[in-house]
C-alpha positions as CSV (number, residue, x, y, z in Angstrom):
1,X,-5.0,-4.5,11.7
2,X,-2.1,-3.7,14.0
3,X,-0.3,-0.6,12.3
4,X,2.1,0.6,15.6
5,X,5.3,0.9,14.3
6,X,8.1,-1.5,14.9
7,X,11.0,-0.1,15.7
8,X,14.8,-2.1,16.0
9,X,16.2,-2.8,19.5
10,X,19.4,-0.8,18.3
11,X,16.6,1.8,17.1
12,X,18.3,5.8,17.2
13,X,16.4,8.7,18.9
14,X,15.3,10.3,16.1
15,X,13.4,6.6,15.1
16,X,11.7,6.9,18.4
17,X,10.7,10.5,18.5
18,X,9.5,10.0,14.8
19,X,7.9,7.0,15.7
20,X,6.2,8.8,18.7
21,X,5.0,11.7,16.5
22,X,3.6,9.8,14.2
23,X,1.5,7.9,16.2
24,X,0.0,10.9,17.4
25,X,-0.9,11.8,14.4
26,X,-2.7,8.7,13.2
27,X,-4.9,8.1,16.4
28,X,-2.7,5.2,17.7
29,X,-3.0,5.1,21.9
30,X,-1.2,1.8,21.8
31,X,1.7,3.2,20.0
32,X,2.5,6.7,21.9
33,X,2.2,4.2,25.2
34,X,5.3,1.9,23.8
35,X,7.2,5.1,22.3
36,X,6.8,6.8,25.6
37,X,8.5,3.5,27.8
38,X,11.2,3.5,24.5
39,X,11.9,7.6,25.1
40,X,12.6,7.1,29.0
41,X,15.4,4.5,27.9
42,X,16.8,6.8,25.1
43,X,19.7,8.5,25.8
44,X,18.0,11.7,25.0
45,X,16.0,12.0,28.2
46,X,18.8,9.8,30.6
47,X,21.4,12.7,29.3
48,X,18.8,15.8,30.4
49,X,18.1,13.9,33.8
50,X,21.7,13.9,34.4
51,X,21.7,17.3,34.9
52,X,21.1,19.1,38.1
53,X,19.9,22.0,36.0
54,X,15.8,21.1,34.7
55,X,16.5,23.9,32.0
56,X,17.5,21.5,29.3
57,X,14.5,19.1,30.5
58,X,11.7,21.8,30.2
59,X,12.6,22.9,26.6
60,X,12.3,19.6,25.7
61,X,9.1,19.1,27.0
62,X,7.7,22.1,25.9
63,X,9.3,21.5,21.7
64,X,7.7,18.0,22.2
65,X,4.5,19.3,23.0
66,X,4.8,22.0,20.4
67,X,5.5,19.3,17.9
68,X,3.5,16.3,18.8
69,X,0.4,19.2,18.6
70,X,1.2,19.7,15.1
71,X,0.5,16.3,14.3
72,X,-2.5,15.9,16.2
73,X,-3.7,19.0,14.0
74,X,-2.8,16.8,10.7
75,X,-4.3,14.0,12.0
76,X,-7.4,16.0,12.6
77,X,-7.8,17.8,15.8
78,X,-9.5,21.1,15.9
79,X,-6.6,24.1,15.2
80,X,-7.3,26.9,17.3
81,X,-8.1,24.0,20.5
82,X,-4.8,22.7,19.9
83,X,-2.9,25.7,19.9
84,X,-4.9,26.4,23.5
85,X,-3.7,23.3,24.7
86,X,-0.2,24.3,23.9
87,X,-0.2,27.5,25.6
88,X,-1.5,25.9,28.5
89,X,1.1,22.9,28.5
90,X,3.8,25.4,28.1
91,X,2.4,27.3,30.6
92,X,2.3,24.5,33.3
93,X,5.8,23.1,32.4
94,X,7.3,26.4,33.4
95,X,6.1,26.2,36.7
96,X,7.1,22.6,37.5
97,X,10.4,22.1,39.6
98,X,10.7,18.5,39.7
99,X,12.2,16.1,36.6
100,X,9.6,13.6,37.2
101,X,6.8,15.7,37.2
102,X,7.8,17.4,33.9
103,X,8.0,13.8,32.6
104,X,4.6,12.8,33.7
105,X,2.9,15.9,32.3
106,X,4.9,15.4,29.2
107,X,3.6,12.0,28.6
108,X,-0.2,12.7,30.3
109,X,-0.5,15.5,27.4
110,X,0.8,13.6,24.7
111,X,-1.7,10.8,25.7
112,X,-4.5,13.0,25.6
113,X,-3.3,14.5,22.4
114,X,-3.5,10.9,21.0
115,X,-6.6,9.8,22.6
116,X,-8.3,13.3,21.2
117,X,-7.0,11.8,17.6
118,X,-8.1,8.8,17.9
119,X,-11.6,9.5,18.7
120,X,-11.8,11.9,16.0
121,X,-10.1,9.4,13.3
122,X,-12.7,7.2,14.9
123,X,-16.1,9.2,14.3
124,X,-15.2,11.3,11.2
125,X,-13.4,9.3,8.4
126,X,-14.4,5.6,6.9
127,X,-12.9,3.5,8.2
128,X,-10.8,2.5,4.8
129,X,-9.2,5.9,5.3
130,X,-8.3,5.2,8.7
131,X,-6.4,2.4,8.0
132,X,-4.6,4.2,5.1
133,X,-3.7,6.6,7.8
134,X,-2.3,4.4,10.0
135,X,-0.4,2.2,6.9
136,X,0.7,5.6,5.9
137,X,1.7,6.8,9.0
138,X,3.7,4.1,10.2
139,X,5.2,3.4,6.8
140,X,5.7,7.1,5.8
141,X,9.2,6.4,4.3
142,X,8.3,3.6,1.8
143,X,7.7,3.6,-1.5
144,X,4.0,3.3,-0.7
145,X,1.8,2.4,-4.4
146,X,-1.5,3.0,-4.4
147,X,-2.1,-0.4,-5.7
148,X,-0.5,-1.4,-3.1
149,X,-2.3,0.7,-0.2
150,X,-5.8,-0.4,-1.6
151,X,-4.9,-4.2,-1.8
152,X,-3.6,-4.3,1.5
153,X,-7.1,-2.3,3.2
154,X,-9.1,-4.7,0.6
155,X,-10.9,-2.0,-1.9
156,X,-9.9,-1.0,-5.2
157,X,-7.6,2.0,-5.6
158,X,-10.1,4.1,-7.3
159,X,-12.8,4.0,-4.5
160,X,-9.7,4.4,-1.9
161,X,-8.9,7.4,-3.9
162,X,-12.6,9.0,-3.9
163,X,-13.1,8.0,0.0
164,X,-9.9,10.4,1.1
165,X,-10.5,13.0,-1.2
166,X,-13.5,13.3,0.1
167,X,-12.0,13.0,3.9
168,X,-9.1,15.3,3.2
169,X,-9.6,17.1,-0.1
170,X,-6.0,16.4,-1.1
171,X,-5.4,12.8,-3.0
172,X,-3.2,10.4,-1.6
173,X,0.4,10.7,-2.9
174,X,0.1,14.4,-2.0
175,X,-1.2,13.5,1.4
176,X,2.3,11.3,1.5
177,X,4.1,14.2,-0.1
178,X,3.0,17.3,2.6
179,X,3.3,14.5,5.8
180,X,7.3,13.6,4.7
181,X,7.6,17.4,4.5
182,X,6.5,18.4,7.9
183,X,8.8,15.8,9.2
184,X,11.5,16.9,6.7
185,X,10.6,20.6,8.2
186,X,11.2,19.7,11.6
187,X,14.4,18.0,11.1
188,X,15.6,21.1,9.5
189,X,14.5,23.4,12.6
190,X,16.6,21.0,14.6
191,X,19.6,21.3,12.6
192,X,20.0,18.3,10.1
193,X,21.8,18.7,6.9
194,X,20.1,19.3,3.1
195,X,21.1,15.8,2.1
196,X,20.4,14.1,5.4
197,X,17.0,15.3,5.6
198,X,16.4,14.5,1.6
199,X,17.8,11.2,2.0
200,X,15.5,10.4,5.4
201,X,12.2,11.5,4.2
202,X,12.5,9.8,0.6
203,X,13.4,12.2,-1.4
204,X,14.9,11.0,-5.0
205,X,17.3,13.9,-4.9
206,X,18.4,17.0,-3.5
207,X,16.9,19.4,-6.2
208,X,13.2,17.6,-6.1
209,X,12.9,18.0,-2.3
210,X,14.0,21.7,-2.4
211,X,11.3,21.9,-4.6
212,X,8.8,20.1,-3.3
213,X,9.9,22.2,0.0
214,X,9.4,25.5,-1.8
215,X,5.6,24.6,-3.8
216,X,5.2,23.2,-0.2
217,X,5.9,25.9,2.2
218,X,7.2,28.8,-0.2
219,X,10.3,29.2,0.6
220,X,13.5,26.8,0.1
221,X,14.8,24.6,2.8
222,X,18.0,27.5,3.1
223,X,15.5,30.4,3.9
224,X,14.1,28.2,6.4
225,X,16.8,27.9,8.5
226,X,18.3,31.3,7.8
């Protein structure tokens, strides 16, 4: 089953990097490679190349990689490893001069990010909870049932259920629940409004997401981005 997620032709920035993140985070190669083509076309990275100054370039890279390796880390890669490979990323970015070659580490990194994911996806969960990661993943906005979910991988909700407790030790709506909030989390950091970022991640309303947000992270979405 082919879970990559398709994006519109007319498809904003913020679809793409999501779209990019999140197939980091679900193992899928495939799906950081066509995200990656769709980021060089965005106006995103054309506006930073139009710059003579690589400033605005480099802190891009190095928040991408920051970001994409927090969603290796929820799709399973070792913590403390990932954290290394950040430091070293960021490290190596600094010292590049040229746009192109900041572009190429971006996208090498983020491929071996994936790749890391994927092989770990691949030896450490069954694989019915590998394809609810990648439906989930590349659906995280539905209104995902559980009835749903099972009947689409072909097992009944109930062993489903048991199979990714055991993998994650959370159950599946909460596993939707925490993933909506990390991208809600980031979209805050990068300066979307309350409602927008309610409204994005499928949130019913305002006053469930703050406090989802707070049992979540403790703290409210405005002490966040105090």
């Amino acid at each position: 089953m082919n879970n990559t997620t398709v994006l519109p032709e007319n498809a904003t920035t913020y679809q793409i990097e999501n779209a990019f993140f999140s197939s980091i985070s679900r193992g899928d190669v495939d799906g950081v490679n066509e995200m990656i083509k769709k980021l060089l076309k965005s106006d995103l990275v054309i506006s930073k190349l139009s710059s003579d100054d690589t400033r605005p370039l480099k802190y891009w890279a190095i928040n991408t990689i920051a970001i994409a390796t927090r969603y290796a880390i929820s799709g399973g890669a070792d913590e403390k490893a990932c954290y290394a490979f950040t430091d070293d990323a960021i490290m190596q970015i600094d010292g590049l001069t040229a746009e192109s070659d900041i572009l190429q580490f971006l996208f090498k990194k983020s491929l071996q990010l994936v790749t890391l994911v994927n092989k770990i996806q691949s030896n450490t969960h069954p694989k019915a909870v590998r394809e609810a990661l990648k439906i989930i993943s590349s659906r995280l906005f539905d209104d995902l049932k559980l009835d749903n979910l099972a009947k689409e991988i072909g097992i009944s909700k109930d062993h489903l259920s048991l199979l990714f407790k055991k993998s994650f030790n959370t159950t599946i709506p909460q596993y939707i629940k925490s993933q909506r909030l990390a991208v809600a989390k980031e979209m805050l950091s990068r300066g979307a409004t309350l409602s927008e970022v309610a409204q994005k991640t499928g949130f019913s309303t305002e006053s469930y997401f703050i406090k989802c947000f707070k049992d979540e992270f403790g703290m409210t979405p405005g002490e966040f981005t105090k």
